[in-house]
Residue, then its C-alpha position, 0 to 999 in steps of 0.5 A: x372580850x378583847x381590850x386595847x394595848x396598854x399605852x406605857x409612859x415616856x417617863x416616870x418618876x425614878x424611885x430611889x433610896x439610900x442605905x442609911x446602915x450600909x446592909x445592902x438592903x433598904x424597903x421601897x413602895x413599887x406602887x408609888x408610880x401607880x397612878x402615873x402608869x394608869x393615866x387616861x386607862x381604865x384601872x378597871x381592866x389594866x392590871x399592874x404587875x411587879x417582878x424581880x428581873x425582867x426576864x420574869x416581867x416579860x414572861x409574866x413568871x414570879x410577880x411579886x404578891x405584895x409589891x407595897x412595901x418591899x425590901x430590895x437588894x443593892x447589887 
């Protein structure tokens, strides 16, 4: 079964938050621009994954299992 290249947004919606107690790390939900990444696709055959560098998002190494919510670092 072959299925089409995946079309990728021009923009999305800037996921951001602030670190109310200064301690470098606050929880954000990866999955809030979901719906906008899918679009038109079929979901049924896009699968969606989540990395900590883009080196492992370009090989497909290390996703994150359970991107929703998720603690992050501020560096």
């Amino acid at each position: 079964m072959v299925y089409p290249i995946p079309e990728i947004p021009a923009a999305l919606e800037t996921l951001t938050e602030c670190d109310d107690d200064n301690n470098l790390m606050e929880i954000i939900d990866l999955t809030q621009n979901e719906v906008a990444i899918i679009g038109t696709q079929d979901a049924t055959t896009l699968v969606i994954t989540y990395h900590n560098t883009l080196v492992d998002a370009e090989t497909g190494n290390n996703p994150i299992i359970d991107p929703q919510p998720t603690i992050t670092q501020h560096r």
